[in-house]
mmCIF file of the C-alpha atoms, coordinates in Angstrom:
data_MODEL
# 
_entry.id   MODEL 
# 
loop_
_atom_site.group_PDB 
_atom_site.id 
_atom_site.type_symbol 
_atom_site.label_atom_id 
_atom_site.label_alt_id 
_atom_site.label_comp_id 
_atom_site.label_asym_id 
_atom_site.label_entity_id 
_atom_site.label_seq_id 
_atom_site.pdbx_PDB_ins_code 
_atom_site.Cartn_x 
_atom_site.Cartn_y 
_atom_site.Cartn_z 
_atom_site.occupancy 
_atom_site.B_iso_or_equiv 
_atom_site.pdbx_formal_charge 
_atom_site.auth_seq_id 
_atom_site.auth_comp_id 
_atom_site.auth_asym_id 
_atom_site.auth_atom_id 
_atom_site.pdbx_PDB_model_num 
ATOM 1   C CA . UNK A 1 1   ? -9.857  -3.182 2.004   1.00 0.00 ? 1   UNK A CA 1 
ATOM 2   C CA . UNK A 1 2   ? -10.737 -4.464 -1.832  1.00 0.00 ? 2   UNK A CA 1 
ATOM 3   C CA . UNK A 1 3   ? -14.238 -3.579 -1.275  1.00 0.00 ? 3   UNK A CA 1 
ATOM 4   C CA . UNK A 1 4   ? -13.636 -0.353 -0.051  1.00 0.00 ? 4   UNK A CA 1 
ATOM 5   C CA . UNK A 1 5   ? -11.187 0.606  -3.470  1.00 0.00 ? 5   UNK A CA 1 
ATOM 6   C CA . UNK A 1 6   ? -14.374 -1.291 -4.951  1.00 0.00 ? 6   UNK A CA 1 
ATOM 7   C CA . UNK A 1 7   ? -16.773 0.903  -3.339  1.00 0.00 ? 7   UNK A CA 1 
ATOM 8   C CA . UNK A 1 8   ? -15.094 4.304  -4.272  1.00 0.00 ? 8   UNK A CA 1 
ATOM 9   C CA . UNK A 1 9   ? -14.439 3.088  -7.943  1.00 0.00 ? 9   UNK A CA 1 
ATOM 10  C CA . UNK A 1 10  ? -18.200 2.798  -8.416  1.00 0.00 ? 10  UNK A CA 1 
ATOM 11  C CA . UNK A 1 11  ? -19.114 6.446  -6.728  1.00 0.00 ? 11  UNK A CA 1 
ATOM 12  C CA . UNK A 1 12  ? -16.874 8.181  -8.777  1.00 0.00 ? 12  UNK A CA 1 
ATOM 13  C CA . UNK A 1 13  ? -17.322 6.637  -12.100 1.00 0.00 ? 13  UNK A CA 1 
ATOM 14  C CA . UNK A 1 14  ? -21.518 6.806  -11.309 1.00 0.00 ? 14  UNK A CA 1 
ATOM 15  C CA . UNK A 1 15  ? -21.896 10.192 -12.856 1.00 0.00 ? 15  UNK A CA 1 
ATOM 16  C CA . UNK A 1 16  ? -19.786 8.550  -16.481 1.00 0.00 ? 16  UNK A CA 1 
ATOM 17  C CA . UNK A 1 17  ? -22.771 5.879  -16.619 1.00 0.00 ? 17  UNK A CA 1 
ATOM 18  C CA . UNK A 1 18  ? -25.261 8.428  -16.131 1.00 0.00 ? 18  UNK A CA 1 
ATOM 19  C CA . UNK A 1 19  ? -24.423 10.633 -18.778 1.00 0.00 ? 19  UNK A CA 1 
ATOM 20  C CA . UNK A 1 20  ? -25.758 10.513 -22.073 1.00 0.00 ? 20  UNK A CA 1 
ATOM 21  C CA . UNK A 1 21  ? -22.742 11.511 -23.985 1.00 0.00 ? 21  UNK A CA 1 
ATOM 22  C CA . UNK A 1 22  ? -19.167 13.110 -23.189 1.00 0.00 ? 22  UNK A CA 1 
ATOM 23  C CA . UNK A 1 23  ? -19.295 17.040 -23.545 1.00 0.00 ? 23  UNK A CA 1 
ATOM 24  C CA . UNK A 1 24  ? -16.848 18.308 -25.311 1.00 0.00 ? 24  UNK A CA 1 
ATOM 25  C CA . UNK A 1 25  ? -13.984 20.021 -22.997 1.00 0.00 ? 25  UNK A CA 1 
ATOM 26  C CA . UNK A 1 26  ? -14.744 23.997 -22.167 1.00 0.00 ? 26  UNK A CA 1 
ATOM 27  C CA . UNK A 1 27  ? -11.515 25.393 -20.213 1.00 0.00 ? 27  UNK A CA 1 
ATOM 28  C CA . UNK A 1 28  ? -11.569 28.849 -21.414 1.00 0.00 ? 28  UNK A CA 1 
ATOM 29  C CA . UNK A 1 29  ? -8.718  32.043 -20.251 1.00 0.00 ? 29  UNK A CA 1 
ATOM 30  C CA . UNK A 1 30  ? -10.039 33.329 -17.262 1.00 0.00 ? 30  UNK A CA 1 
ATOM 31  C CA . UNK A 1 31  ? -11.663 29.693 -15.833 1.00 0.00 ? 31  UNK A CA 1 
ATOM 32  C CA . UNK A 1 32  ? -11.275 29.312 -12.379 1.00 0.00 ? 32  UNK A CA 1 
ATOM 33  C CA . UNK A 1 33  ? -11.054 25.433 -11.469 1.00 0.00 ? 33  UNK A CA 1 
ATOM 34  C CA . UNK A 1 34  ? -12.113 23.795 -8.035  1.00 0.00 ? 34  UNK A CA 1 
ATOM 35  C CA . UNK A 1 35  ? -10.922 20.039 -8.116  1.00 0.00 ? 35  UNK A CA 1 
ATOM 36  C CA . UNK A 1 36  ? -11.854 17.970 -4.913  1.00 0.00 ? 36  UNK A CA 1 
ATOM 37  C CA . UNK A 1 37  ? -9.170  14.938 -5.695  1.00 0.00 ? 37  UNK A CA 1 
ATOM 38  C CA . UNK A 1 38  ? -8.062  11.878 -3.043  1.00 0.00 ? 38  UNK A CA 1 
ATOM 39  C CA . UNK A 1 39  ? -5.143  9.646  -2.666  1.00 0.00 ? 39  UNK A CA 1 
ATOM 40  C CA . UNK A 1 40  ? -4.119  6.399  -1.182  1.00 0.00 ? 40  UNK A CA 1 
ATOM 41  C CA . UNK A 1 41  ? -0.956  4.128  -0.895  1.00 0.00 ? 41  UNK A CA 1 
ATOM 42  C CA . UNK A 1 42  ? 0.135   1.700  0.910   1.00 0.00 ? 42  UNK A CA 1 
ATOM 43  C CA . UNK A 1 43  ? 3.715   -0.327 1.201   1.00 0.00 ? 43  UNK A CA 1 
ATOM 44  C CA . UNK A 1 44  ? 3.450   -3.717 -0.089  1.00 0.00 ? 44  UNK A CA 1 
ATOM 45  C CA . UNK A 1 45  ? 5.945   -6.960 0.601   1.00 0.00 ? 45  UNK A CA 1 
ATOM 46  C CA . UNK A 1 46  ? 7.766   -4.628 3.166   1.00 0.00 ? 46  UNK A CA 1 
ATOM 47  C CA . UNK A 1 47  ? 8.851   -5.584 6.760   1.00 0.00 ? 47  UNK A CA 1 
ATOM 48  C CA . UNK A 1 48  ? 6.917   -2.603 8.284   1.00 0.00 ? 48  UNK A CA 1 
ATOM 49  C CA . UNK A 1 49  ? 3.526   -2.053 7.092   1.00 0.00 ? 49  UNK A CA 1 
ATOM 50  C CA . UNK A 1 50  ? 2.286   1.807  6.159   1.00 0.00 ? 50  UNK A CA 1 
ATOM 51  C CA . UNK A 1 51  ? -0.618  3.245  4.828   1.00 0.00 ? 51  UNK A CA 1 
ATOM 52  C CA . UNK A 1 52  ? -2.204  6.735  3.700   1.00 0.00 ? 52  UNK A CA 1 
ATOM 53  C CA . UNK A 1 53  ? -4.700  8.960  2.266   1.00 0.00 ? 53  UNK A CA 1 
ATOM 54  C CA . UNK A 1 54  ? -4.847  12.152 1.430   1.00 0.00 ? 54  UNK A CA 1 
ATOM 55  C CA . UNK A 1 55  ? -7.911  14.359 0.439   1.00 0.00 ? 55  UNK A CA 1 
ATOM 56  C CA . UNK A 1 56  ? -7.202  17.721 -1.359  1.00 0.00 ? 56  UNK A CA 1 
ATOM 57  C CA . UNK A 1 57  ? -9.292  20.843 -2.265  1.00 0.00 ? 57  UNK A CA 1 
ATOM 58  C CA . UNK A 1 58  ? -7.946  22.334 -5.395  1.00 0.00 ? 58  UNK A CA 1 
ATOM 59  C CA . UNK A 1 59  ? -8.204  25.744 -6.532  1.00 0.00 ? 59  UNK A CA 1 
ATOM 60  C CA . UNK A 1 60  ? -6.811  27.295 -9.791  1.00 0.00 ? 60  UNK A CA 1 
ATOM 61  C CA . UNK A 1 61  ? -6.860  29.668 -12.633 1.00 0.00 ? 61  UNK A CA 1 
ATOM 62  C CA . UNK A 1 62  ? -6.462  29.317 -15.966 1.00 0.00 ? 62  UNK A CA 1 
ATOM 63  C CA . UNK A 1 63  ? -4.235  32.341 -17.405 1.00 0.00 ? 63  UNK A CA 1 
ATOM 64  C CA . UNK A 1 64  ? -4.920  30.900 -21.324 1.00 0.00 ? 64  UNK A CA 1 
ATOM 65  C CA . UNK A 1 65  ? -6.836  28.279 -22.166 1.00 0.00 ? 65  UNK A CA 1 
ATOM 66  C CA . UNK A 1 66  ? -3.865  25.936 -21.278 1.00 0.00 ? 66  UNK A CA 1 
ATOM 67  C CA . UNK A 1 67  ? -1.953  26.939 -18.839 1.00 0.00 ? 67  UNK A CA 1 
ATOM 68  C CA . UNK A 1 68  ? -3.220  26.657 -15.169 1.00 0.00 ? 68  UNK A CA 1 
ATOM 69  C CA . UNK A 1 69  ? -1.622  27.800 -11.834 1.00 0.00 ? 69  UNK A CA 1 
ATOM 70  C CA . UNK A 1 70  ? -3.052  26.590 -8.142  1.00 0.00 ? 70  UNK A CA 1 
ATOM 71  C CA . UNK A 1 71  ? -2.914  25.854 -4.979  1.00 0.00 ? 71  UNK A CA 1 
ATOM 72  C CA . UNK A 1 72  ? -4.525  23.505 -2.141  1.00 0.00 ? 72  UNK A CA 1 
ATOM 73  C CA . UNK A 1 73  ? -4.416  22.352 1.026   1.00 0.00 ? 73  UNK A CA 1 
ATOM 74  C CA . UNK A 1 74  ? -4.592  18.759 1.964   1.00 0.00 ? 74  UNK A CA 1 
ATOM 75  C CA . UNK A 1 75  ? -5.615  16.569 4.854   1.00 0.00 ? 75  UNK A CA 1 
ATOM 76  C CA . UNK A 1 76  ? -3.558  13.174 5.410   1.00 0.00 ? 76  UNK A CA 1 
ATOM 77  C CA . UNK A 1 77  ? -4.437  10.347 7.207   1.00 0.00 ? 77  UNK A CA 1 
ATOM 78  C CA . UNK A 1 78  ? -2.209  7.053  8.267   1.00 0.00 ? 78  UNK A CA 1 
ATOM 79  C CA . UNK A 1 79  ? -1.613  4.371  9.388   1.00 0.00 ? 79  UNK A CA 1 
ATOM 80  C CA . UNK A 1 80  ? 1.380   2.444  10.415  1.00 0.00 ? 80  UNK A CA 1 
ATOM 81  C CA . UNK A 1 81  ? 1.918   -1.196 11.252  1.00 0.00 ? 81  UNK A CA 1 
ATOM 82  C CA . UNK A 1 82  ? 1.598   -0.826 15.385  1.00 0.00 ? 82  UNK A CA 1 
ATOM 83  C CA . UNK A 1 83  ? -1.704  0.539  14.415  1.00 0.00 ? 83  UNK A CA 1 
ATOM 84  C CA . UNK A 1 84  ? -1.418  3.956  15.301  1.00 0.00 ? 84  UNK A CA 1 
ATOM 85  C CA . UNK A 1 85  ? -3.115  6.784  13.118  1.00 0.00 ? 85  UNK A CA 1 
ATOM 86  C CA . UNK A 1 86  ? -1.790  10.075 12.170  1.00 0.00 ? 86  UNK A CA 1 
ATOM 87  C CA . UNK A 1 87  ? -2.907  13.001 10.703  1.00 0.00 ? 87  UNK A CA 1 
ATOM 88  C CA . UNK A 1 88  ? -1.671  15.512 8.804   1.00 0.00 ? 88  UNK A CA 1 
ATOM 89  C CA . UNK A 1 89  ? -2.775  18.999 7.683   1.00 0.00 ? 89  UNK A CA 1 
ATOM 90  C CA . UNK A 1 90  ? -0.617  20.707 4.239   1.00 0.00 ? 90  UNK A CA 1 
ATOM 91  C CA . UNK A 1 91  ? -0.201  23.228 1.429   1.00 0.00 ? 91  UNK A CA 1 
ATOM 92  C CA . UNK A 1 92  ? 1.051   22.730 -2.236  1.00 0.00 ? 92  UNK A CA 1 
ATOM 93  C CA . UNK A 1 93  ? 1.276   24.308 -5.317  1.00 0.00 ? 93  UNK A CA 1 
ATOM 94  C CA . UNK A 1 94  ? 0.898   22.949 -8.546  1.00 0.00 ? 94  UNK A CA 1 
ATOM 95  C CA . UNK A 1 95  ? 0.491   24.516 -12.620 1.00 0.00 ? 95  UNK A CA 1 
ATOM 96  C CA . UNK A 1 96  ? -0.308  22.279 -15.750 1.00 0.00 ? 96  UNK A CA 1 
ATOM 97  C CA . UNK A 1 97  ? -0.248  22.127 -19.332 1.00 0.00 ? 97  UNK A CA 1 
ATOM 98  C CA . UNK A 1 98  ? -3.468  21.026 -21.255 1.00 0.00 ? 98  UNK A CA 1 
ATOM 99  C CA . UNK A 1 99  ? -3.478  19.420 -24.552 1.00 0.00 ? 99  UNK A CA 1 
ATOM 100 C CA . UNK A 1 100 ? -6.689  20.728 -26.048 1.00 0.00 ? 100 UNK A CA 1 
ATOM 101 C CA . UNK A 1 101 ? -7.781  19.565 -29.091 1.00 0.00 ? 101 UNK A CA 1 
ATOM 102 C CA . UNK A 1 102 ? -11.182 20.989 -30.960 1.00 0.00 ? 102 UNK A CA 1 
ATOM 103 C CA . UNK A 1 103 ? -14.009 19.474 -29.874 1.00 0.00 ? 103 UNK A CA 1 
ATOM 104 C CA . UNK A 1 104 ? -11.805 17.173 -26.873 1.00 0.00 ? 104 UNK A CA 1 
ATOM 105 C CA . UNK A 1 105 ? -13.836 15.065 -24.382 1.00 0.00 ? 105 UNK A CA 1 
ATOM 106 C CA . UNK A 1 106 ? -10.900 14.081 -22.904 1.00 0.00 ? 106 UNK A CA 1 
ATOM 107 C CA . UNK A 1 107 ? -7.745  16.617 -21.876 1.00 0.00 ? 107 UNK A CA 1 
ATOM 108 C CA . UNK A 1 108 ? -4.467  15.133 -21.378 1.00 0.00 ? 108 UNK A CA 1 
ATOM 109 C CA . UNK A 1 109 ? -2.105  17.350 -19.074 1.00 0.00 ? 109 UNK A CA 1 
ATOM 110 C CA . UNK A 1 110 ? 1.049   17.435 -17.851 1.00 0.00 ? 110 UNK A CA 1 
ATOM 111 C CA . UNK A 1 111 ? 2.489   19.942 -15.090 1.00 0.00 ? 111 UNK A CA 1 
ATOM 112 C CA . UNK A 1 112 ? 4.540   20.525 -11.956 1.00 0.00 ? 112 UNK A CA 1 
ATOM 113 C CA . UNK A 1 113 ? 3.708   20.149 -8.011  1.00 0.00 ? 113 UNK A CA 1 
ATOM 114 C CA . UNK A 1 114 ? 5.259   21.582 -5.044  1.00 0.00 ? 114 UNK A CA 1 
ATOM 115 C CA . UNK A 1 115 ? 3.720   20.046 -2.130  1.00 0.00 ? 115 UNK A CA 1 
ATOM 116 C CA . UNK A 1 116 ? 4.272   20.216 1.946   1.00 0.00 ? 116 UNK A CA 1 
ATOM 117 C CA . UNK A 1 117 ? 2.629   17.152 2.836   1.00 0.00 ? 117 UNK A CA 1 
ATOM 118 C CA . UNK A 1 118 ? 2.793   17.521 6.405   1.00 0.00 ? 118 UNK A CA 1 
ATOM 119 C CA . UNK A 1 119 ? 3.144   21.761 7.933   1.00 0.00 ? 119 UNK A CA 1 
ATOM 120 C CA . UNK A 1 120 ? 4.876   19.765 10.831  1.00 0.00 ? 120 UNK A CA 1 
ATOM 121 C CA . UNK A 1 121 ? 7.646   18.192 9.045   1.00 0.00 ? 121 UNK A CA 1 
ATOM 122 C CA . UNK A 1 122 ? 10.145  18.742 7.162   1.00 0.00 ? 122 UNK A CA 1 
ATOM 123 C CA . UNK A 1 123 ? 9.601   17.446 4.070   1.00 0.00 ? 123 UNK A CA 1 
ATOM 124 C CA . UNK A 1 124 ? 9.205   18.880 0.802   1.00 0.00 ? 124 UNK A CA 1 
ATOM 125 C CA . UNK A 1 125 ? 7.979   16.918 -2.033  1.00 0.00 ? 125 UNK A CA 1 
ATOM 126 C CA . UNK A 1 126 ? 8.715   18.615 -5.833  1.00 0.00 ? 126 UNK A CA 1 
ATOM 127 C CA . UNK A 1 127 ? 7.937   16.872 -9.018  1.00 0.00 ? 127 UNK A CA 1 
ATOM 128 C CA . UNK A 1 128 ? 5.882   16.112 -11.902 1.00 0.00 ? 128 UNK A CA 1 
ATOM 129 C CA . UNK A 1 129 ? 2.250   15.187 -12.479 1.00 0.00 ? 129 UNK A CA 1 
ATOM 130 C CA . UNK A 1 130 ? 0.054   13.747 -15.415 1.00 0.00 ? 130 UNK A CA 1 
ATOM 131 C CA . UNK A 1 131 ? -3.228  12.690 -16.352 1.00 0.00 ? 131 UNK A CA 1 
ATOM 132 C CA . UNK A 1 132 ? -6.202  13.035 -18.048 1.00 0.00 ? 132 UNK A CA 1 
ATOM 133 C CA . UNK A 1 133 ? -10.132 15.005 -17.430 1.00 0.00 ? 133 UNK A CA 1 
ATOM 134 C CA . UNK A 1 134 ? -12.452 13.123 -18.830 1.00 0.00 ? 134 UNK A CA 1 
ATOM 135 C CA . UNK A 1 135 ? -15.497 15.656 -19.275 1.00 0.00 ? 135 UNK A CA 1 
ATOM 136 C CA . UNK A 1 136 ? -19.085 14.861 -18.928 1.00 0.00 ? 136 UNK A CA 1 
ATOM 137 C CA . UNK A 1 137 ? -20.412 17.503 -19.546 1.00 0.00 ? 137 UNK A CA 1 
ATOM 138 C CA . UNK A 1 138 ? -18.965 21.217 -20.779 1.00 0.00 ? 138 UNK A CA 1 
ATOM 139 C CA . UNK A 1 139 ? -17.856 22.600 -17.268 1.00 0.00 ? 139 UNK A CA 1 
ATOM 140 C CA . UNK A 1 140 ? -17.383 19.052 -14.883 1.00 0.00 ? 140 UNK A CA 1 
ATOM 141 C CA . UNK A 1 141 ? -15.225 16.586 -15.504 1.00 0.00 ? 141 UNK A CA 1 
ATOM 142 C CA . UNK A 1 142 ? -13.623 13.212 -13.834 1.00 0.00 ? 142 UNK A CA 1 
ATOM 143 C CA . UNK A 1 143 ? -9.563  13.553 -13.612 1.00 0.00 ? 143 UNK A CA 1 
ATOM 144 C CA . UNK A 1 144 ? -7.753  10.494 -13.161 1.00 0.00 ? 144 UNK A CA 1 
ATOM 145 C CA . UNK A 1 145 ? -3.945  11.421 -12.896 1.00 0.00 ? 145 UNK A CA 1 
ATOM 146 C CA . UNK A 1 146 ? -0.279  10.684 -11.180 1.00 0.00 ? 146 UNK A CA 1 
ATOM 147 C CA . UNK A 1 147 ? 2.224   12.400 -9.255  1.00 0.00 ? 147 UNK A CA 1 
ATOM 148 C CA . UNK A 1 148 ? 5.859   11.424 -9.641  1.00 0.00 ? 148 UNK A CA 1 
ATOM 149 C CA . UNK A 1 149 ? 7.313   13.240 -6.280  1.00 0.00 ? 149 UNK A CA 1 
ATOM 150 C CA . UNK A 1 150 ? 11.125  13.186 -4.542  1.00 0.00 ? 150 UNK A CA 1 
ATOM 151 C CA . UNK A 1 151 ? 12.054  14.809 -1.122  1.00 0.00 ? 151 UNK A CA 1 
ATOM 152 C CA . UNK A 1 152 ? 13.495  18.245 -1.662  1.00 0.00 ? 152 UNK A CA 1 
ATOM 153 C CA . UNK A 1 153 ? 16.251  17.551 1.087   1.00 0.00 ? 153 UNK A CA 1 
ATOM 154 C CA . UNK A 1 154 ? 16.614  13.934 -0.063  1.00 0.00 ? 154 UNK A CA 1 
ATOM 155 C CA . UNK A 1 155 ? 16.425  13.010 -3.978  1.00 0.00 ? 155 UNK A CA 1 
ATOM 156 C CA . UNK A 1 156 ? 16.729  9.042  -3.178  1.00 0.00 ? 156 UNK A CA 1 
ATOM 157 C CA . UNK A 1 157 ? 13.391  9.451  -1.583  1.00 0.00 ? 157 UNK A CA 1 
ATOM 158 C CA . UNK A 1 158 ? 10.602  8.998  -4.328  1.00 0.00 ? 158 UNK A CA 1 
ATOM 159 C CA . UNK A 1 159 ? 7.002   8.941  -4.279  1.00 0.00 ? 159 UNK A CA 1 
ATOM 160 C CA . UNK A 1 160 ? 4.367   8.088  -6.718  1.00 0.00 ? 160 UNK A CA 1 
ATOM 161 C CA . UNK A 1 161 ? 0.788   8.880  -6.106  1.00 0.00 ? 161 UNK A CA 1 
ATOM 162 C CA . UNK A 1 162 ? -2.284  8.297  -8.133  1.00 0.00 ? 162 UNK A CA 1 
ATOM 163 C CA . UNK A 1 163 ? -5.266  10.237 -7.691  1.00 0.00 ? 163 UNK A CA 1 
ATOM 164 C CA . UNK A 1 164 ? -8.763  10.837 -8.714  1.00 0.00 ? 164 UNK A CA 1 
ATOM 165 C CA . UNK A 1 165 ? -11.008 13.477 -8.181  1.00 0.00 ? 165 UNK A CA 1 
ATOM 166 C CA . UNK A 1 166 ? -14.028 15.613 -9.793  1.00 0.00 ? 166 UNK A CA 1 
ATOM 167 C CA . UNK A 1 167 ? -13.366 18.836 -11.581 1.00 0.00 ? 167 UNK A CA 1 
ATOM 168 C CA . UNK A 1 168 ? -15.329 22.050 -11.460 1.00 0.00 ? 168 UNK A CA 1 
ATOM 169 C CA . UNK A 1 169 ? -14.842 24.969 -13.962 1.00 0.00 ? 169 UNK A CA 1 
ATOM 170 C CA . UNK A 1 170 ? -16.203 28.345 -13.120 1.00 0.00 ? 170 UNK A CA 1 
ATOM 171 C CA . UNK A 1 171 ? -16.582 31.546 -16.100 1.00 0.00 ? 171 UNK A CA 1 
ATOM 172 C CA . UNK A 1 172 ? -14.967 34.755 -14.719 1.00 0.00 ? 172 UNK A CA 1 
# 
């Protein structure tokens, strides 16, 4: 299992070696954003064991250079402790706030997620979301963020996911 985190650290922070410099960040009005971003937790010290992943295809639009709004479907996979595997199929919607700076190589953001994990169930998970693209060049970068999320039916249900993904931006 460590080798496998191990693995997937190296592929995605690859294209940060190979890069001569940062670029400095481009996100323009009008951008349209494709993110491709996974997921994984697992429960650790509990009495039943549980794991999952999720992989998510972004898409989004950036009505001023700051403020995005999106939406993406995801696939889940787990696992539970009798070893059987599920998967899941969902929908979400998210917007963000970017904190450009002149020049920035790196974009903090903060924003909002909606998010049916699962179009089976009935769970909703609302909440907030943070991180940072770390650009590589003027229209690609690497985001590395977090999702703070509770059940919409049950607020003493929380959820915290960290995810990382690769960033596209696209001129109108």
């Amino acid at each position: 299992m460590l080798h496998r985190a191990c693995l997937v650290i190296v592929v995605l922070l690859t294209p940060l070696v190979l890069t001569p410099a940062p670029a400095a960040a481009q996100q323009q009005a009008g951008d349209v954003e494709l993110q491709f971003t996974g997921s994984y937790f697992s429960t650790v010290g509990a009495d039943v064991s549980f794991a999952a992943g999720f992989l998510q295809g972004k898409g989004s639009y950036f009505f001023t250079d700051r403020v995005e709004l999106g939406a993406f479907p995801s696939v889940g996979i787990s696992r539970a402790g009798s070893g059987v595997t599920d998967y899941s199929i969902g929908l979400g919607v998210f917007g963000s706030y970017s904190f450009l700076m002149e020049d920035a190589t790196t974009v903090p953001y903060l924003g909002f997620q909606w998010w049916k994990q699962d179009l089976d169930a009935d769970v909703n998970w609302i909440g907030l979301n943070g991180g940072f693209k770390f650009f590589f060049s003027p229209q690609v970068a690497l985001d590395v963020g977090a999702n703070y999320l509770t059940d919409s039916s049950d607020m003493s249900q929380g959820l915290v996911l960290f995810q990382t993904g690769l960033s596209f931006l696209f001129r109108r």
